[in-house]
C-alpha positions as CSV (number, residue, x, y, z in Angstrom):
1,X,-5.2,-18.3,4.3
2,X,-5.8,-18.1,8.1
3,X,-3.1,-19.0,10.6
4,X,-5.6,-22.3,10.9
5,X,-5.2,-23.2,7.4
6,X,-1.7,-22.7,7.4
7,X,-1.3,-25.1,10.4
8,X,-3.8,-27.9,8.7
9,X,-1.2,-27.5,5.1
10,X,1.6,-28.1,7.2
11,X,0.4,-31.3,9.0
12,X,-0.7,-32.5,5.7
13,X,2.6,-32.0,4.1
14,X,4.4,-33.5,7.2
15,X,2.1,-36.2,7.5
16,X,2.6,-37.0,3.3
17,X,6.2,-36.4,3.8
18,X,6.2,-39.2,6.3
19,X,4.4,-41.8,3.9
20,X,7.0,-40.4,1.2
21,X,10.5,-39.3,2.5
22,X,12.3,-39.4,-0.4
23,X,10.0,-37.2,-1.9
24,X,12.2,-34.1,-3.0
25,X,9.1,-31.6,-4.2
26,X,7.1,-33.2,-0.8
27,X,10.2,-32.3,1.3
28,X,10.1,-28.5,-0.3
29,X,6.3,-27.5,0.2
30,X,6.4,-29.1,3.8
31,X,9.5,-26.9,4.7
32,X,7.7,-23.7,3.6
33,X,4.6,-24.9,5.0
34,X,5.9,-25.3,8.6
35,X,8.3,-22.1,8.6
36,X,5.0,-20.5,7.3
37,X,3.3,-21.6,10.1
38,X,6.0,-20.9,12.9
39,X,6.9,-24.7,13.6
40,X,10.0,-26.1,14.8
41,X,9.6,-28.9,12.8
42,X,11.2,-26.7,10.1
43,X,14.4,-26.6,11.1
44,X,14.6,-30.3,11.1
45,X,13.5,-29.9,7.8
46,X,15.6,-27.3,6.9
47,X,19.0,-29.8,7.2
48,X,18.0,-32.1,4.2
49,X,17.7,-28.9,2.1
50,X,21.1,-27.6,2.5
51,X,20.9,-26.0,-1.2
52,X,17.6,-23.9,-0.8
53,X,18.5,-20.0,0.5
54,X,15.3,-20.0,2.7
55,X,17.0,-23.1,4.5
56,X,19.9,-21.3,5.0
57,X,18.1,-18.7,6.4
58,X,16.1,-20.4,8.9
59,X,19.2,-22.4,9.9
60,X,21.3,-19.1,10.0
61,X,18.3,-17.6,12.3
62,X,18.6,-21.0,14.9
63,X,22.0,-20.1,15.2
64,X,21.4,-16.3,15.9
65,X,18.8,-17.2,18.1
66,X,21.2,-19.5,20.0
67,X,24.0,-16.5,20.1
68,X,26.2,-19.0,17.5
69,X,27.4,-16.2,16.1
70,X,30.1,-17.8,13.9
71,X,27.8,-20.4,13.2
72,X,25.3,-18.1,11.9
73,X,28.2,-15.8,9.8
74,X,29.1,-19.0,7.7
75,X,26.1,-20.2,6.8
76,X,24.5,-16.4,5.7
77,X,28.2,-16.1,3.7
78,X,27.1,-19.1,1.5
79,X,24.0,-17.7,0.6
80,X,23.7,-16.5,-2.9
81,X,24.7,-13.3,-4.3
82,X,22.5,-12.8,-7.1
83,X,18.6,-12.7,-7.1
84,X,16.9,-12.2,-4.2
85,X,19.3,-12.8,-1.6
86,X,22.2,-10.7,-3.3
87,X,21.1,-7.4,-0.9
88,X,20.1,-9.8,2.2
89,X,23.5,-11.7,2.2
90,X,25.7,-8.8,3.2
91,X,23.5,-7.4,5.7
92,X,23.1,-10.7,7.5
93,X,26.7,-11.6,7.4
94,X,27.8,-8.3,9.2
95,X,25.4,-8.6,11.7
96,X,26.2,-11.8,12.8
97,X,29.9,-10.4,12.9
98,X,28.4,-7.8,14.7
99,X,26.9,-10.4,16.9
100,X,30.4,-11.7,17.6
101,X,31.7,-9.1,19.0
102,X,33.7,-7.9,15.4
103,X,32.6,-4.7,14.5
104,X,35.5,-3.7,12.6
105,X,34.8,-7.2,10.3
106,X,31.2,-6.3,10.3
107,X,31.6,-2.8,9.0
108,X,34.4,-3.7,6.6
109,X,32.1,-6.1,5.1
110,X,29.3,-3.5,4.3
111,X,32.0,-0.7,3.2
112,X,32.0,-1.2,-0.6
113,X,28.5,-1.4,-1.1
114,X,28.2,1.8,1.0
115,X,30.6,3.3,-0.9
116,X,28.7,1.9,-4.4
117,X,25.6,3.3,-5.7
118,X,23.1,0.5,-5.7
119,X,21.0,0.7,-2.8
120,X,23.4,2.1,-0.8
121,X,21.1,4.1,1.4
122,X,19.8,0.5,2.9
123,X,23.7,-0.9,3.4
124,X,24.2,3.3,5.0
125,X,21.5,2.7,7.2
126,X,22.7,-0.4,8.5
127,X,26.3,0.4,8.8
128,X,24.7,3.3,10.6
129,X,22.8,1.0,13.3
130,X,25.9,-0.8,13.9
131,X,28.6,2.3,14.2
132,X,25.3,3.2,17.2
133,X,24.7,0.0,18.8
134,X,29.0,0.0,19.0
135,X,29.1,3.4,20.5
136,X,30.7,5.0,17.7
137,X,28.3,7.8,17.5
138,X,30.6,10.1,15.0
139,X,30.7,7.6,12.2
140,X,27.0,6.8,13.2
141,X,26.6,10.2,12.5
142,X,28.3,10.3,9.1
143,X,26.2,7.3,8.4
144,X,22.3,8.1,9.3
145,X,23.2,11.2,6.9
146,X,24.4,9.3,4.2
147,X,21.5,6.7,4.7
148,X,18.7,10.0,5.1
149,X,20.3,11.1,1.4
150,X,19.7,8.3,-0.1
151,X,17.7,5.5,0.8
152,X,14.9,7.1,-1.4
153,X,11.3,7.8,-0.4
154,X,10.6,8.3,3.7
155,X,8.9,5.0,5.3
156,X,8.1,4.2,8.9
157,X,11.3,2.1,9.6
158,X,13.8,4.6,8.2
159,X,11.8,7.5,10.4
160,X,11.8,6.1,13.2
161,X,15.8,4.9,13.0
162,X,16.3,8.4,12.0
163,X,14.1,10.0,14.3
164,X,15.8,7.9,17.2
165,X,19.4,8.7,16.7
166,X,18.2,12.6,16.6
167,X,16.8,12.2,19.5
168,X,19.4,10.8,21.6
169,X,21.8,13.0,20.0
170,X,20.5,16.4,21.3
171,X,18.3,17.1,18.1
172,X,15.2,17.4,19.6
173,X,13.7,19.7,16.9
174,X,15.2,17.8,13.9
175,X,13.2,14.0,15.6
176,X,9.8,16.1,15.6
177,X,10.2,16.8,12.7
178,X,11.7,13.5,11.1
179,X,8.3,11.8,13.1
180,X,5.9,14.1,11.8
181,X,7.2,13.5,8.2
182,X,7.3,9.6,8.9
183,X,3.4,10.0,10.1
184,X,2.4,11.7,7.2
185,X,3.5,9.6,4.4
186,X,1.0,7.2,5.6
187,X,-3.0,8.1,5.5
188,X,-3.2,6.0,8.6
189,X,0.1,6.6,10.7
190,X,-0.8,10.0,11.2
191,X,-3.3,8.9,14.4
192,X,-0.1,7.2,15.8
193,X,2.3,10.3,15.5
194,X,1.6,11.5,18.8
195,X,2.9,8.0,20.2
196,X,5.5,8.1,18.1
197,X,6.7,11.0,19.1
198,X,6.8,9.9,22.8
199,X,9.1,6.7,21.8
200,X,11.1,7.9,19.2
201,X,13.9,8.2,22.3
202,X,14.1,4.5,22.5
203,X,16.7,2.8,20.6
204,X,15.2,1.0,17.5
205,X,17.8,-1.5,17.9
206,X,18.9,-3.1,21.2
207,X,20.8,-6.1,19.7
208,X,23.0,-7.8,16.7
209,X,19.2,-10.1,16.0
210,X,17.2,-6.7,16.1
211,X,20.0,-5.6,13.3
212,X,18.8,-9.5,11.5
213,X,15.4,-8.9,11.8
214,X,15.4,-5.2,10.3
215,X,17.7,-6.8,7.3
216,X,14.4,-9.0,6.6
217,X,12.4,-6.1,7.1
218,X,14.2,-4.1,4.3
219,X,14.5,-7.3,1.9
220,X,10.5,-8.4,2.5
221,X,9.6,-4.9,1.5
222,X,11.5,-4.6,-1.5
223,X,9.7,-7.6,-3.2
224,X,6.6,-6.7,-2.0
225,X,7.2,-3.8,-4.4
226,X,8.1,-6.1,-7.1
227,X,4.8,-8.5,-6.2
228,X,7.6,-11.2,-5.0
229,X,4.9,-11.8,-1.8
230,X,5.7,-15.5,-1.3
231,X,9.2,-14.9,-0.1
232,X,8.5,-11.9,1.4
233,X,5.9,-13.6,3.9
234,X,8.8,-16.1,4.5
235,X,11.6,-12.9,5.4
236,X,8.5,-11.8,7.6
237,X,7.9,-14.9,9.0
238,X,11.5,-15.4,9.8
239,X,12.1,-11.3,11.3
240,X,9.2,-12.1,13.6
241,X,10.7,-15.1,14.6
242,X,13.5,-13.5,15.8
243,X,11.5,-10.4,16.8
244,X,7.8,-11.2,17.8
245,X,7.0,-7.7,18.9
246,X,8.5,-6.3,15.7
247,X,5.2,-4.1,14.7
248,X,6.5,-2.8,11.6
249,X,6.7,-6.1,10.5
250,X,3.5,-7.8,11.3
251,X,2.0,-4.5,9.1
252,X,4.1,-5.6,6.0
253,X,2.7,-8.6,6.7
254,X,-0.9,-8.3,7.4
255,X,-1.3,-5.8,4.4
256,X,0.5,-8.8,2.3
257,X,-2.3,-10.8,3.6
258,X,-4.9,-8.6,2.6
259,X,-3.7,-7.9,-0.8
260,X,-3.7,-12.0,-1.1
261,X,-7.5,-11.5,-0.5
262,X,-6.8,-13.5,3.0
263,X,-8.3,-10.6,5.9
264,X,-8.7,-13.2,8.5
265,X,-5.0,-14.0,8.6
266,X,-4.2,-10.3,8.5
267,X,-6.6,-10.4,11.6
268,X,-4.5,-12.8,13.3
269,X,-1.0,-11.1,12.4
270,X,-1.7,-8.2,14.0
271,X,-3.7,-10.2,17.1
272,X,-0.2,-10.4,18.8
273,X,0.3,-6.3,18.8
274,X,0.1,-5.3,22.6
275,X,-2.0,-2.1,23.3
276,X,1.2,-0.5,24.9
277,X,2.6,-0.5,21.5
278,X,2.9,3.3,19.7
279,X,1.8,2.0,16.8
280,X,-1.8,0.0,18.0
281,X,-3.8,2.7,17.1
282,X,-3.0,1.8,13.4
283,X,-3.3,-1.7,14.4
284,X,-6.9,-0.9,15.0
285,X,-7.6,1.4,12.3
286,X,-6.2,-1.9,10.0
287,X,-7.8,-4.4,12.4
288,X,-11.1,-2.4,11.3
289,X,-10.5,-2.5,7.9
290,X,-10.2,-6.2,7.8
291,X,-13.4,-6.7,9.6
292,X,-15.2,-4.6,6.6
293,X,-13.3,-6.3,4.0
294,X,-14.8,-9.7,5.4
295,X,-18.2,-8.3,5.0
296,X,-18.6,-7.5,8.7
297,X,-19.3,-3.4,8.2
298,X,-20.8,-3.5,11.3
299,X,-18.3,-4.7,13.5
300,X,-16.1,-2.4,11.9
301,X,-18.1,0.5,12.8
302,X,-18.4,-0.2,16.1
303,X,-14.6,-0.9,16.4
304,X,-14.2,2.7,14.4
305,X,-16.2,4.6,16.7
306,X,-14.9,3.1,19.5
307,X,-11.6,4.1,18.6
308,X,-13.2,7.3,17.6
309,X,-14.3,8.2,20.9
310,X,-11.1,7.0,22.4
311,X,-8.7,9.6,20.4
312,X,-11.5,12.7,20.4
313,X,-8.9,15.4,18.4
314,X,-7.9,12.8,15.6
315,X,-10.3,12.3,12.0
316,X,-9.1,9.2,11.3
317,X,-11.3,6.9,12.7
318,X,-14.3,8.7,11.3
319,X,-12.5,9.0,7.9
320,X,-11.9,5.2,7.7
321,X,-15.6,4.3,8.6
322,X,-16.9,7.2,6.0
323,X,-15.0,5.2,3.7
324,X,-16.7,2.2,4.4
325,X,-20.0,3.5,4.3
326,X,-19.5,5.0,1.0
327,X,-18.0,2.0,-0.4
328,X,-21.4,0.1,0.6
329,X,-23.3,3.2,-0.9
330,X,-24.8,4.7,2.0
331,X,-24.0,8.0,0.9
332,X,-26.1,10.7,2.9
333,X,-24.6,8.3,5.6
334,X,-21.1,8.6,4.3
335,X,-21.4,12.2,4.1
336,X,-22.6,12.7,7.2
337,X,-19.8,11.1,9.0
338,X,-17.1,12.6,6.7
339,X,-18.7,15.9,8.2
340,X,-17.9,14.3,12.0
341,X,-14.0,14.0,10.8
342,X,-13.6,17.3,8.9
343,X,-14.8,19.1,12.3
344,X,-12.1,17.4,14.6
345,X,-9.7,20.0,12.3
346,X,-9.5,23.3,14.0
347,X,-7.5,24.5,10.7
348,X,-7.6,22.4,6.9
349,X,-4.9,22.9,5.5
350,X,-3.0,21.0,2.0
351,X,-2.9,17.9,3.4
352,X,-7.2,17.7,4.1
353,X,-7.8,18.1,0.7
354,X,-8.8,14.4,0.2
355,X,-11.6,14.8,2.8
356,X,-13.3,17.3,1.1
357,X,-12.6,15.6,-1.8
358,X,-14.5,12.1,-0.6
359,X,-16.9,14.0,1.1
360,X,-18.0,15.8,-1.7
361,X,-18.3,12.1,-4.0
362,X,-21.0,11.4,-0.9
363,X,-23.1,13.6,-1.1
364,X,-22.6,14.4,-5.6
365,X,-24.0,10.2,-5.1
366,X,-26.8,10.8,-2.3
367,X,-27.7,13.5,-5.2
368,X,-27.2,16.8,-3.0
369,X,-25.3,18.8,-5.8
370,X,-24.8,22.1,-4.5
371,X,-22.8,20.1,-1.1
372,X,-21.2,18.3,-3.7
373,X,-19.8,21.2,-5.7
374,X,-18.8,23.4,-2.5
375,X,-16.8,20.5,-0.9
376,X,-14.7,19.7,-4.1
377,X,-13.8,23.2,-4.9
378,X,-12.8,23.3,-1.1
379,X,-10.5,20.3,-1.9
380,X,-9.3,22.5,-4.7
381,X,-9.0,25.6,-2.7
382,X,-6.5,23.4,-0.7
383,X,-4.6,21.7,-3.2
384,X,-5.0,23.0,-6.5
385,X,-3.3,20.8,-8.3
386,X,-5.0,17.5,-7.4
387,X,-5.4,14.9,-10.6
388,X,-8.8,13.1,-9.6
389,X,-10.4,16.4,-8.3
390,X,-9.7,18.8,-11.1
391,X,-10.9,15.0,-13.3
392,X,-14.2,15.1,-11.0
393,X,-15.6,18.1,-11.2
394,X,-14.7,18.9,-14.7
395,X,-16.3,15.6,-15.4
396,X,-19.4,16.8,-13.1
397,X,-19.8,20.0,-14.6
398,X,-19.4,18.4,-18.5
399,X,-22.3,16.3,-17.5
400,X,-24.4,19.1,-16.9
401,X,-23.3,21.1,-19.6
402,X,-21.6,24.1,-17.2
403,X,-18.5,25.9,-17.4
404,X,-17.4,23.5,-20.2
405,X,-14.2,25.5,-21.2
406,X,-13.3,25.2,-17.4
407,X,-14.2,21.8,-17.3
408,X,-11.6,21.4,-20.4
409,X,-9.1,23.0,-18.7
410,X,-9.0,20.8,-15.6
411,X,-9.3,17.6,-16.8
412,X,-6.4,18.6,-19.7
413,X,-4.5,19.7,-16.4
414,X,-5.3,15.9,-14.9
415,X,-4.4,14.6,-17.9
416,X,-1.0,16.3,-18.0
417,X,-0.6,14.5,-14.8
418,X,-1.7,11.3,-15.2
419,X,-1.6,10.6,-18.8
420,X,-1.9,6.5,-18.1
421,X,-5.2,7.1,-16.1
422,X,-8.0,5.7,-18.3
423,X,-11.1,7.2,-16.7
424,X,-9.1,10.6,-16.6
425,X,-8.2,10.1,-19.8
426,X,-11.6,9.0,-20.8
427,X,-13.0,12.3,-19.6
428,X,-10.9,14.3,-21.8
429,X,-12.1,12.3,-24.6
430,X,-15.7,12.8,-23.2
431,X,-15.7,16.6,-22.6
432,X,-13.9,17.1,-26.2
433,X,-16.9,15.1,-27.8
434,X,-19.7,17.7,-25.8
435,X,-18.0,20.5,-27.4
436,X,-17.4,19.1,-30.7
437,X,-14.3,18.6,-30.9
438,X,-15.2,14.7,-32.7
439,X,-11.8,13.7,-33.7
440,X,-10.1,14.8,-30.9
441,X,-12.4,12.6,-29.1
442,X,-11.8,9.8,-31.3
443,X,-8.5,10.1,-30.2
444,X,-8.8,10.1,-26.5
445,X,-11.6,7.6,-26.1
446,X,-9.3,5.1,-28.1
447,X,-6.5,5.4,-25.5
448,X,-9.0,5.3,-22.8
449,X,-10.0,2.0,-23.9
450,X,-6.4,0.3,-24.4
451,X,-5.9,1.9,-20.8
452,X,-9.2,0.3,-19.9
453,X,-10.1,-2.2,-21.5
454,X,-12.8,-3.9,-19.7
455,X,-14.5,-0.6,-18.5
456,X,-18.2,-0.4,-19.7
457,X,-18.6,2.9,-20.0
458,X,-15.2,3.8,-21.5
459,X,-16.5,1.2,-24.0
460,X,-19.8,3.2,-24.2
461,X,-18.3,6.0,-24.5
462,X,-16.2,5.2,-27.4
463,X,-19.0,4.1,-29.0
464,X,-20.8,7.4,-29.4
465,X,-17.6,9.0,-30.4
466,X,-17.6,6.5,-33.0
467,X,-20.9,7.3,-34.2
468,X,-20.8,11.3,-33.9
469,X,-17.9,10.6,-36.4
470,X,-19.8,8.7,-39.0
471,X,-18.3,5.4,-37.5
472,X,-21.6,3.4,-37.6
473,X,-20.3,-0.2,-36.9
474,X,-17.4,0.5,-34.6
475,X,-20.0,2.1,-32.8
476,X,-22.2,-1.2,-32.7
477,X,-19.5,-3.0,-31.6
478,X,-18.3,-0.6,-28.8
479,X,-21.9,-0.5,-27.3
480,X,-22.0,-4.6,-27.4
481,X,-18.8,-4.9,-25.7
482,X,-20.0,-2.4,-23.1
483,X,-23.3,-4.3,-22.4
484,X,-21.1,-7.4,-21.3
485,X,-19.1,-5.8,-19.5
486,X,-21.2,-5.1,-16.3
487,X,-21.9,-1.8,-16.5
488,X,-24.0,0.4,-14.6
489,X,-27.1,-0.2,-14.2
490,X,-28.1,3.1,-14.9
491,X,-26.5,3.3,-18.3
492,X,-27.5,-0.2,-19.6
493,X,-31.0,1.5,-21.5
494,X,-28.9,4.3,-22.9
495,X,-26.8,1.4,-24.2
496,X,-30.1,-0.7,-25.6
497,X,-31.7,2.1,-27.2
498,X,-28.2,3.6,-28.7
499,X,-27.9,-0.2,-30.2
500,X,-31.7,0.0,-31.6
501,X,-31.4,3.0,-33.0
502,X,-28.3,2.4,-35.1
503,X,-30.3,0.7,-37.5
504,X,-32.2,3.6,-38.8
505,X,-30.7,6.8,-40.7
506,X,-31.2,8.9,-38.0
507,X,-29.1,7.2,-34.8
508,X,-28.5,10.0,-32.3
509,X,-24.7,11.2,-32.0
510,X,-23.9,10.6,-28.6
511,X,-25.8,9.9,-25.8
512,X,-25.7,11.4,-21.8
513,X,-23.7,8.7,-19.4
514,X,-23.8,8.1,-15.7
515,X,-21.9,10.7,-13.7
516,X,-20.6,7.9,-11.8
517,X,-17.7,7.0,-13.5
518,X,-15.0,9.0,-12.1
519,X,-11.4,8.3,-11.0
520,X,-12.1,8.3,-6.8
């Protein structure tokens, strides 16, 4: 919901609380409804909830906010251990020690979960930020290594904390580097990299609430992960609080948003982002996104190629809004404007395979084949191993009855791959039953449709299988199922006459489907 809608809940639930005070369950939806909405109100309500964790937090972050730093260390320390909070407790107890002035205490407190194995790369990373904010840059040192090791997979918080430290610490080459890395892992944080690059000499963390604020950070993340979004919103809510120009933050959250199907309070979470910030060039790139997803593809692309024309070097912009317009099928459109990004790179290398790629699903859907076939063997050319573009144009070329051994051969290489991908899967299945091969397309189709159960033409598919193998009623039933499932347009008369024809001797084996149905 919108930042409106959250406001309206939370005067309803104060307002009902009011009529009802006793109310236990009234008491616990307007709490979360006014820390969800930024009001103080909740920390009022927060004191007749002494039991509930996200009570203690918002207490505990009054009390940081306040520089009670004791205050603040005994009521994180009675959080619980297990469930969600068991990673959050420790990191929010030393900080506030930190806060205090006790770094010794603070560090002592993270030691044995450093020195465990359970995400000890987050507890590293922190004891890390600590050792640096107190001037002790040679067991910061120890730590950032420990933390780069192994906190696991590269994301734009641990970059830039990494990235930082390097950079204040004479390695120049080695924060590049880090910051380049950090951009990349991202579609959209590349645009930003050259920003990125120019702050990465800032300290990430200035103060002992910074520290709190990254600790919710690393926690709302984590259960985002594990589709916990509730809380995490709440740990978002509450870093932001604390931090309101924490940008990495109001990302996690706004893409939360949107994943709740709620773009116009993504809109607003990132509203707040000043244009100073490195990172508003994503901002926009997301703020676009949002505007599409609302139905509003023309504001988007005037907000695309405004930003477009503002960074003239970077593909990005052009890339998002080819998206769009393929998504909305203007292909010849789509393509066109894919063509606009791929010429802002002097030199394509691995990492532009995916243009190519998309590019060449515009114009194989705007029906301009030969384009079609030259941009996804470019994408190959580029990265040979990708999944969903070996899947494509094997899939292509099976449709037209070309290079059908080849064909084989790639999508059996997708397969390898991504073995739980039901439209790769599906290909196989589809490419085996071209060449004959009837039972090993039994086979395939069949896992296809557990993997994909309510796809039309995986249904459809299955059915001719079915029926090339003898299979008459399975067949029937497959071809049913796939004619309520919303298929295609294209491939509902194939379906129809398929179904019609079963009922005499001479029902055809298999019929040709829409070259649509690809893994994009």
């Amino acid at each position: 919901m919108a930042q409106t809608d959250v406001t309206t809940a939370s005067d309803d639930f104060i307002a009902a609380l009011k009529s009802d005070p006793q109310n236990a369950d009234l008491q616990q939806q307007a709490f979360i409804a006014t820390v969800m909405a930024g009001r103080p109100e909740s920390v009022a309500l927060a004191t007749d909830l002494p039991s509930s964790p996200a009570a203690i937090l918002v207490l505990g972050n009054t009390d940081v906010k306040a520089g009670n730093w004791r205050a603040a260390e005994a009521k994180f320390a009675s959080l619980p251990t297990i469930g969600a909070t068991q990673v959050l407790q420790p990191l929010l107890r030393a900080w506030a020690e930190q806060g205090a002035g006790a770094t010794d205490e603070a560090l002592n407190t993270l030691r044995p979960f450093v020195e465990g194995t359970r995400y000890r790369g987050v507890f590293a990373l922190h004891a890390a930020m600590i050792n640096d904010l107190a001037g002790r840059t040679a067991d910061a040192a120890r730590l950032y290594r420990i933390a780069t090791v192994e906190y696991g997979a590269l994301n734009l918080r641990l970059g830039m904390v990494i990235g930082s430290w390097q950079a204040r610490s004479g390695q120049e080459a080695e924060a590049r580097a880090t910051v380049r890395a950090t951009a990349q892992a991202s579609p959209d944080l590349s645009i930003a990299e050259p920003a990125m690059q120019l702050a990465v000499s800032t300290p990430q963390i200035s103060s002992a609430a910074d520290g709190v604020a990254e600790a919710y950070l690393a926690l709302a993340a984590t259960l985002q992960r594990q589709d916990a979004s509730d809380f995490s919103l709440l740990l978002l809510r509450l870093a932001l609080d604390l931090r309101p120009d924490f940008t990495a933050a109001r990302l996690l959250m706004a893409e939360i948003q949107t994943a709740n199907h709620q773009p116009d309070a993504a809109t607003a979470t990132l509203a707040a982002v000043a244009n100073s910030d490195p990172l508003i060039a994503v901002v926009q790139l997301r703020r676009a996104q949002y505007a599409d997803r609302e139905g509003h593809l023309q504001e988007a692309q005037r907000q695309l190629e405004q930003l477009a024309d503002q960074y003239k070097q970077r593909p990005e912009p052009l890339a998002l809004l080819a998206n769009m317009q393929r998504s909305a099928n203007h292909f010849s459109e789509a393509a066109e404007t894919y063509g606009r990004a791929i010429d802002r790179i002097s030199q394509p290398t691995a990492a532009n395979w995916s243009l190519f790629y998309q590019r060449g699903m515009a114009y194989d859907r705007a029906h301009d084949w030969p384009h079609a076939e030259a941009d996804l063997l470019r994408a190959l050319e580029l990265s040979p191993n990708q999944p969903y573009v070996l899947n494509y144009l094997g899939y292509a070329w099976t449709e037209q009855g070309r290079n059908l051994a080849r064909a084989r051969q790639m999508i059996e290489q997708a397969v390898e791959q991504q073995p739980n991908e039901g439209s790769i899967v599906d290909s196989l299945g589809w490419v085996l039953l071209r060449q004959g091969d009837k039972a090993g397309a039994v086979r395939f189709l069949e896992r296809a449709v557990e993997l994909l159960p309510e796809d039309a033409t995986v249904n459809g598919h299955l059915g001719d299988a079915y029926m090339a193998v003898g299979r008459r009623r399975e067949a029937e039933v497959q071809w049913r199922r796939a004619l309520i499932l919303n298929p295609d347009p294209q491939e509902i008369p194939g379906l129809q006459s398929k179904l019609s024809a079963a009922t005499t001797p001479a029902a055809p084996a298999a019929a040709s489907a829409t070259p649509e149905h690809r893994v994009e």
